[in-house]
C-alpha positions as CSV (number, residue, x, y, z in Angstrom):
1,X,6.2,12.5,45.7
2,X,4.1,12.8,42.5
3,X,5.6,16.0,41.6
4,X,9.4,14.6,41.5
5,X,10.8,15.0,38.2
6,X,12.2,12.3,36.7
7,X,15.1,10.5,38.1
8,X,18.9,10.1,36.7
9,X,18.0,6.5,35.8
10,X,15.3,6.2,34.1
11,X,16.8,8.9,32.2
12,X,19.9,7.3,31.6
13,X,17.7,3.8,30.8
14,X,15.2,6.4,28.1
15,X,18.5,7.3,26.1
16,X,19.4,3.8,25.8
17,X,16.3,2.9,24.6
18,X,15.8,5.5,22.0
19,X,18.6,4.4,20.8
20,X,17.7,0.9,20.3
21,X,13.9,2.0,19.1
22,X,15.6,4.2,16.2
23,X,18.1,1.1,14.7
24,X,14.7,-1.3,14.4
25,X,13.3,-1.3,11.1
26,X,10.7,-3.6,11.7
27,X,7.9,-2.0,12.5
28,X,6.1,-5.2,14.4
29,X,9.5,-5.8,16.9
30,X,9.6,-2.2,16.8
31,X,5.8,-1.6,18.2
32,X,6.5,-4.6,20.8
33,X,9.6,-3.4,22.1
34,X,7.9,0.3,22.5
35,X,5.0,-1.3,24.7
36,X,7.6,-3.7,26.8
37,X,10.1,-0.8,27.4
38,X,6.9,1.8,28.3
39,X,5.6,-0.5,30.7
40,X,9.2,-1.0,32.2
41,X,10.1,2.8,32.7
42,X,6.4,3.9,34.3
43,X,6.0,0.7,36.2
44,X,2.7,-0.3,34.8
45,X,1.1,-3.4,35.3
46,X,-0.5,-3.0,31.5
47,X,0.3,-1.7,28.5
48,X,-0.8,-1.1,25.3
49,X,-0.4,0.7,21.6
50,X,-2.8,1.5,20.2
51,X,-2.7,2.5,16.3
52,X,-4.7,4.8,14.6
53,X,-6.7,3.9,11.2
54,X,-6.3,6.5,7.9
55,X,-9.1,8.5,9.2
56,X,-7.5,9.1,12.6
57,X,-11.2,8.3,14.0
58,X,-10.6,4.7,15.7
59,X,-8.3,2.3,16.4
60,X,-7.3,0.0,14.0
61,X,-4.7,-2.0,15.7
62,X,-4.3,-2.9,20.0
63,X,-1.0,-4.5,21.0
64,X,-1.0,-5.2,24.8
65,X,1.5,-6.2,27.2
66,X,0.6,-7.8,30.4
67,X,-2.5,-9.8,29.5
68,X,-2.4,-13.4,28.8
69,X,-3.0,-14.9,25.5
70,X,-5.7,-16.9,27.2
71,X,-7.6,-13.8,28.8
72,X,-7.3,-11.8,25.7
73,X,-9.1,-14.9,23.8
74,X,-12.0,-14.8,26.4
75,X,-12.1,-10.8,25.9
76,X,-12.7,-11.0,21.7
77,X,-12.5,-8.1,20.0
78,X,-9.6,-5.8,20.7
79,X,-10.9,-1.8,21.7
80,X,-11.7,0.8,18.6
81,X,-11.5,3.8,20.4
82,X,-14.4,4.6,22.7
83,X,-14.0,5.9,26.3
84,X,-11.2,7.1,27.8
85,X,-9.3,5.8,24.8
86,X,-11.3,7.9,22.4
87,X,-10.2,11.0,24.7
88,X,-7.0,10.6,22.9
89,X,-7.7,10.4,20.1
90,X,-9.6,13.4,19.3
91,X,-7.8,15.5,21.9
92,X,-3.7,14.3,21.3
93,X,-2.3,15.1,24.8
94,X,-1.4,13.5,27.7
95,X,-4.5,12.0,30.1
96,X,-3.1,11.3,33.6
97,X,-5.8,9.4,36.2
98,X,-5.9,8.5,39.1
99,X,-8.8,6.0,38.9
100,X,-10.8,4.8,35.2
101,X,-14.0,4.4,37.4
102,X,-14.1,7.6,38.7
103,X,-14.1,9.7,35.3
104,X,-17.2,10.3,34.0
105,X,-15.8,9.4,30.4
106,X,-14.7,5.8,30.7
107,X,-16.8,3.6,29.1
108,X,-16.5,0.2,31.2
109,X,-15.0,-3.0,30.1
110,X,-16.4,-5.3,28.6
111,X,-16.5,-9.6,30.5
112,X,-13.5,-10.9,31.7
113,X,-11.4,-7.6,30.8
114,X,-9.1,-7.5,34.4
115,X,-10.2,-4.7,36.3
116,X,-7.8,-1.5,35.8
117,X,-8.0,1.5,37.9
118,X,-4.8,3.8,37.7
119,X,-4.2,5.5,33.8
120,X,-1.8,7.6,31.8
121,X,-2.1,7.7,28.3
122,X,0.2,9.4,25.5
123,X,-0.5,9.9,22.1
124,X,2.7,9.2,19.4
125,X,2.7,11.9,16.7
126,X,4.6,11.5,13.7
127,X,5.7,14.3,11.7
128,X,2.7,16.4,13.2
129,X,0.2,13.9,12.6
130,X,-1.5,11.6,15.4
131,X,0.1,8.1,14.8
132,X,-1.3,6.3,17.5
133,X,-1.0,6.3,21.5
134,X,0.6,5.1,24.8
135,X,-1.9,3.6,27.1
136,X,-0.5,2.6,30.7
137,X,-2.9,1.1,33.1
138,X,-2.5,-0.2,37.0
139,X,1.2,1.5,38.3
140,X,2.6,0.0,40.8
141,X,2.2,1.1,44.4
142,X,-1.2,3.4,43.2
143,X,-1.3,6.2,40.7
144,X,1.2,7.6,38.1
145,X,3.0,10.6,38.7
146,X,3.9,13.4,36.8
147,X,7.9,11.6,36.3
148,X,5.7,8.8,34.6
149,X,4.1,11.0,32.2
150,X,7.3,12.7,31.6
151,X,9.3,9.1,30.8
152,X,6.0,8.6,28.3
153,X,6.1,11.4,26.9
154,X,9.8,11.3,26.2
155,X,9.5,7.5,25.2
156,X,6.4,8.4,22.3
157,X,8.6,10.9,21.3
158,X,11.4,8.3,20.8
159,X,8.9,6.0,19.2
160,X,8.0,8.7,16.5
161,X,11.3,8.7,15.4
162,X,11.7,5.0,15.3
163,X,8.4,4.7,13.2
164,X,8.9,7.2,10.7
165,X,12.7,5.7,9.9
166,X,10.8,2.1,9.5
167,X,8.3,3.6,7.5
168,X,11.0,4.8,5.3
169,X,13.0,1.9,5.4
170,X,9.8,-0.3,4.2
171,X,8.9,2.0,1.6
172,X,12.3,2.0,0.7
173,X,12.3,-1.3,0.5
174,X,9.1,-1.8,-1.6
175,X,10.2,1.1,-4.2
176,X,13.4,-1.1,-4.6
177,X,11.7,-4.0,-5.2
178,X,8.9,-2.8,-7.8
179,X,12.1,-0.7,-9.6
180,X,13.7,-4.2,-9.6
181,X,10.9,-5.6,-10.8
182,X,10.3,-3.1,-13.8
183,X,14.2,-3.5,-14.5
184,X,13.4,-7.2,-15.0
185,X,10.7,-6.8,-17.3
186,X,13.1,-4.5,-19.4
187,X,15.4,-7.0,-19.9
188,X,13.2,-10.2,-20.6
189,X,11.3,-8.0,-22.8
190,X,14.9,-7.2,-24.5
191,X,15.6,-10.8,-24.9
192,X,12.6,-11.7,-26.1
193,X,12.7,-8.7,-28.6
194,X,16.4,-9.6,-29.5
195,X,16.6,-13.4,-29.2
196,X,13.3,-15.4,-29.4
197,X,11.6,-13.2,-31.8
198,X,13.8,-13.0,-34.0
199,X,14.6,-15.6,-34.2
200,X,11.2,-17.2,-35.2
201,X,11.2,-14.4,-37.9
202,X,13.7,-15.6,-39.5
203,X,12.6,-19.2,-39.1
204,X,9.5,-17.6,-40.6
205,X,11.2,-16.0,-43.7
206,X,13.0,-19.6,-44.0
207,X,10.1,-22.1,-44.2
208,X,8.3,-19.2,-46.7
209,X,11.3,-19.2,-49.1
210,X,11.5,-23.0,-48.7
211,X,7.3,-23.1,-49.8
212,X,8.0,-21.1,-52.9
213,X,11.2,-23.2,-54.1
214,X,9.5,-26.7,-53.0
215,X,8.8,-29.7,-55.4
216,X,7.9,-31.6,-53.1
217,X,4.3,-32.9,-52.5
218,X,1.4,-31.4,-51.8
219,X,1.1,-32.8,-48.0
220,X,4.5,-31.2,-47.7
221,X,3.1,-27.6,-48.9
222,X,0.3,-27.8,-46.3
223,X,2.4,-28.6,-43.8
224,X,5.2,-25.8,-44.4
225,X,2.2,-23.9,-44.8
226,X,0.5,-24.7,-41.3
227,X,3.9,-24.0,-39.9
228,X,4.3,-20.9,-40.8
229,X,0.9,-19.7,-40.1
230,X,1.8,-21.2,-36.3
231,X,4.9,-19.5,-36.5
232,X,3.3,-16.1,-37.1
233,X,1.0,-16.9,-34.4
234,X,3.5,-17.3,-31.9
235,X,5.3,-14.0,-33.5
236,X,1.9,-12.4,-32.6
237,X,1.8,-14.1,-28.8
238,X,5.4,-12.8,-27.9
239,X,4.8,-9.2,-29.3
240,X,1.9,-9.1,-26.8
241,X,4.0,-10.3,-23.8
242,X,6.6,-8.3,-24.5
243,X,4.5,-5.3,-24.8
244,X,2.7,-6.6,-21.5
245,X,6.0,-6.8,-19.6
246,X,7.1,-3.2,-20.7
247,X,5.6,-1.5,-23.5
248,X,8.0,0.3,-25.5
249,X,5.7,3.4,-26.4
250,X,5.9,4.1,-22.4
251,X,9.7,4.6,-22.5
252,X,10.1,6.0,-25.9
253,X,7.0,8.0,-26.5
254,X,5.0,8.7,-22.6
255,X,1.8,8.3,-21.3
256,X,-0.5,9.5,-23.2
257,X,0.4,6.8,-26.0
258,X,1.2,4.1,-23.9
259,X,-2.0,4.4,-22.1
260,X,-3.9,4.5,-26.1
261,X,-2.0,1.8,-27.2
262,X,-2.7,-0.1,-23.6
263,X,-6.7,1.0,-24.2
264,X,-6.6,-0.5,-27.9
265,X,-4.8,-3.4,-27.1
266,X,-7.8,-4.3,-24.2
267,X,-10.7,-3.4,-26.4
268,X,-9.4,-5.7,-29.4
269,X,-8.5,-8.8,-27.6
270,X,-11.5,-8.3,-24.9
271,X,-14.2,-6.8,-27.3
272,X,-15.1,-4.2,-24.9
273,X,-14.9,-0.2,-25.3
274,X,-12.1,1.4,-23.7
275,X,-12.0,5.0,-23.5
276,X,-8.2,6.5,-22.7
277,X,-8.1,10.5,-21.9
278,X,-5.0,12.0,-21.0
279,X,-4.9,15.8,-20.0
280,X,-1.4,17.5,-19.2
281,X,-0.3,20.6,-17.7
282,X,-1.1,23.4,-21.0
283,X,-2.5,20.4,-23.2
284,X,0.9,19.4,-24.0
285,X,1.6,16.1,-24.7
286,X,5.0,16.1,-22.5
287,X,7.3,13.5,-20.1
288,X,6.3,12.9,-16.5
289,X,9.2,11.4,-14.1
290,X,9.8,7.9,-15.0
291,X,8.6,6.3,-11.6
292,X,5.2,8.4,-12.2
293,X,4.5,7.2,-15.8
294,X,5.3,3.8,-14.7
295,X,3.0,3.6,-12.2
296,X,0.0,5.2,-13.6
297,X,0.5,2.9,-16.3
298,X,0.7,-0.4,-14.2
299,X,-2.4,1.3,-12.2
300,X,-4.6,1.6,-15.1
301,X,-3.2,-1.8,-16.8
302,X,-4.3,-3.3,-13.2
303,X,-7.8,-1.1,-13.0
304,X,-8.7,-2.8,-16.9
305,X,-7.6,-6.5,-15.8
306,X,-9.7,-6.0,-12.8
307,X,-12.5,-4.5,-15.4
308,X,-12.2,-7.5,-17.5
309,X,-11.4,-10.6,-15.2
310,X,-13.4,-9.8,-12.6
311,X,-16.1,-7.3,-13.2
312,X,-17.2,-8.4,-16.4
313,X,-17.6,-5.0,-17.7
314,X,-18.3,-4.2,-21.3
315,X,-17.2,-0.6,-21.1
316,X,-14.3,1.0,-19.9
317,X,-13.2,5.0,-19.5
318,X,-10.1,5.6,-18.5
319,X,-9.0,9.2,-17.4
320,X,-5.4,11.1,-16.2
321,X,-5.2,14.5,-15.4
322,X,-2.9,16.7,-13.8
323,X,-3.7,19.2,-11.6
324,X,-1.6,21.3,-9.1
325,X,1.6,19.1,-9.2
326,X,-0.1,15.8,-9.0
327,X,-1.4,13.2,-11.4
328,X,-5.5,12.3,-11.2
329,X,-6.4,8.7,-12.4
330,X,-10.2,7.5,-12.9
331,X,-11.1,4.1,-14.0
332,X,-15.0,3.5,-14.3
333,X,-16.5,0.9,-15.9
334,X,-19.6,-0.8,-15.8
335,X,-19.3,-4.2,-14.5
336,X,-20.8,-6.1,-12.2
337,X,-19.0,-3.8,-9.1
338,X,-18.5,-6.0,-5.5
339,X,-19.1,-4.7,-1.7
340,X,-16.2,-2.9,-1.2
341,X,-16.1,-3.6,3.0
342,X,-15.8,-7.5,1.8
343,X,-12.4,-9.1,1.6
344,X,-10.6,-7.8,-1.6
345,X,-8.8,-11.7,-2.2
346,X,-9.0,-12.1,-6.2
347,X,-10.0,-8.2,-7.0
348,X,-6.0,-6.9,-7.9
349,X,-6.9,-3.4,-4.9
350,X,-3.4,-4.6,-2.9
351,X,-0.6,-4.5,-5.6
352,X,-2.8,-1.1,-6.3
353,X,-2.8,0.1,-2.7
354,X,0.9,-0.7,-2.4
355,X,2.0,1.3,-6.1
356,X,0.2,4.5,-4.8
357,X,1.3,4.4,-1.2
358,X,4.5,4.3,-2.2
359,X,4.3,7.5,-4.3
360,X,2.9,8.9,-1.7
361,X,-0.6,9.0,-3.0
362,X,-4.2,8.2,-1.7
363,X,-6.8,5.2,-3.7
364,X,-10.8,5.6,-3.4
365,X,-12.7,2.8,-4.6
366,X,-16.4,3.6,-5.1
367,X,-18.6,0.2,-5.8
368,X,-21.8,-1.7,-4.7
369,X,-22.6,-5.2,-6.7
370,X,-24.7,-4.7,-9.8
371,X,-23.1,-0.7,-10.5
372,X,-19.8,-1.2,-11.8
373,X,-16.8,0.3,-10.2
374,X,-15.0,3.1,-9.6
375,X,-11.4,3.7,-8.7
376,X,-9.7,6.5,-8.2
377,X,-5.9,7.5,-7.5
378,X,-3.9,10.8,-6.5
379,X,0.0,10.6,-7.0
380,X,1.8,13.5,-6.4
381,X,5.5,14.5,-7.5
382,X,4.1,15.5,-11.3
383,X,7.5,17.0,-12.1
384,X,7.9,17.1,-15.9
385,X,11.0,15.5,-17.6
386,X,13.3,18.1,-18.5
């Protein structure tokens, strides 16, 4: 009996499914549909997903199916990874048991966990890296057989799929949005350039010419005169949030002057020193891709905000290589630095995070109170314009 293969129906029911699993592009329904449909087709009593963190070490997620909301409060913590759970993790393949108790690797459960006895756990590999995995507790009628392992193996397989397209579709959909967002700030910055500002220049030139040709009394002059000096102060305002919303050396020059102007820009208003190194394939000061310059340059404009607001710091360096087809960043200055394991709220890391995710890169922030901070980014797709 535990050697039957698989039958005609659940078969049938595992197409239908993948189906279903690769048309969801949420990727929360998604991971609770997977659980519910895996604990359907191997007749578990439990079920679980558990996904792995950016070091593929532990458990960073637990979604269950078959415990109650109330049990799983009593419980606490959800698992990271230790026991028979951990065998998956460092050893991606399929675990099939007949009893948790009797393997000399499970680690126990800890109060008011229900007792489980039967297992089969799969691990979900996306694109030939350990996502996450399948874990099936308590079948029906006593152990799993090998036609269970075979519907979970087919249904991870299913589940790869589906969570690589929702990957895609969410970074799809965040690339969309920051592109729409840079769009936006081209065209205020355009209406600002072409409308508002001008338009106080010439209401500039127009009180001066009025000054020199005025007869009028003196309290007059000084007030002209206090208007236009507001005037050019407001001139000087809107150049800086113009620049701020999209700086015109980053479409019409590149990086490396963007990022010097950026640098200036910081230390004068500030009155720190910012440093600004930029080092291109061959020492040539040429174009990087558009999406590339864009976000190196919102990364560092971010990093120096951080520097400033937060930090404290009185010194900023600021360094871009490239290297082997991808683009380097270092920000370092010497602020007053925060525990980087506490919650980030108010440090600027997410909108950071999010920028070099999507460009398919990796962020390392290096920082202990009292030393400054560190941050460091590798984007990849260094491409020069042609």
């Amino acid at each position: 009996m535990a050697d039957e293969p698989l039958d005609e129906a659940r078969l049938r029911r595992l197409i239908a499914v993948g189906r279903s699993l690769v048309q969801q592009l949420d990727l929360e329904a998604l991971l609770a549909q997977i659980v519910a449909v895996a604990r359907e087709v191997t007749g578990a009593r439990y079920a679980a997903i558990g996904v792995l963190d950016e070091a593929r070490a532990e458990l960073e997620r637990f979604l269950t199916r078959g415990i109650d909301e109330a049990t799983r409060d009593l419980i606490g913590d959800p698992p990271r990874g230790h026991g028979i759970l951990g065998v998956l993790i460092r050893d991606p393949r399929p675990v099939r048991l007949a009893d948790l108790g009797d393997d000399p690797r499970s680690y126990g459960f800890p109060p008011h966990h229900p007792p489980m006895h039967s297992f089969l756990g799969v691990p979900i590999v996306v694109r030939g890296r350990a996502w996450g995995n399948l874990y099936l507790t308590d079948k029906e009628g006593g152990e799993f057989a090998a036609a269970d392992e075979e519907a979970a193996v087919i249904l991870a397989d299913w589940a790869a799929v589906a969570i690589d397209n929702a990957g895609r579709f969410e970074r799809q959909r965040l690339r969309d949005t920051m592109a729409a967002a840079e769009q936006e700030r081209r065209r205020w910055a355009r209406e600002l350039h072409d409308e508002t500002l001008q338009g106080l220049g010439g209401l500039q030139v127009l009180l001066s010419s009025a000054l020199r040709r005025s007869s009028e009394p003196s309290q007059v002059e000084g007030a002209v005169r206090a208007a236009v000096e507001e005037i050019g102060t407001e001139i000087e305002k809107l150049r800086t949030l113009i620049t701020e919303l999209r700086p015109a050396a980053l479409d019409e020059l590149g990086l490396e002057p963007a990022l010097e102007s950026l640098a200036g820009r910081v230390a004068a208003v500030e009155g720190i020193v910012v440093t600004s190194e930029v080092v291109l394939a061959d020492g040539e000061r040429r174009r990087l891709p558009p999406d590339l310059e864009t976000a190196v340059y919102r990364l560092v404009q971010e990093a120096l905000t951080n520097a400033v607001k937060h930090a404290r710091a009185e010194r900023v360096d600021v360094r871009v290589t490239e290297r082997d087809g991808c683009v380097e960043l270092t920000v370092r200055d010497d602020g007053a630095g925060f525990d980087v394991g506490a919650p980030r709220a108010g440090f600027g890391l997410l909108g950071m995070e999010e920028r070099v995710a999507l460009a398919g890169g990796t962020l390392a922030v290096q920082s202990r109170p009292g030393a400054g901070t560190t941050i460091r980014a590798t984007l990849s797709g260094a491409t020069p314009r042609p």
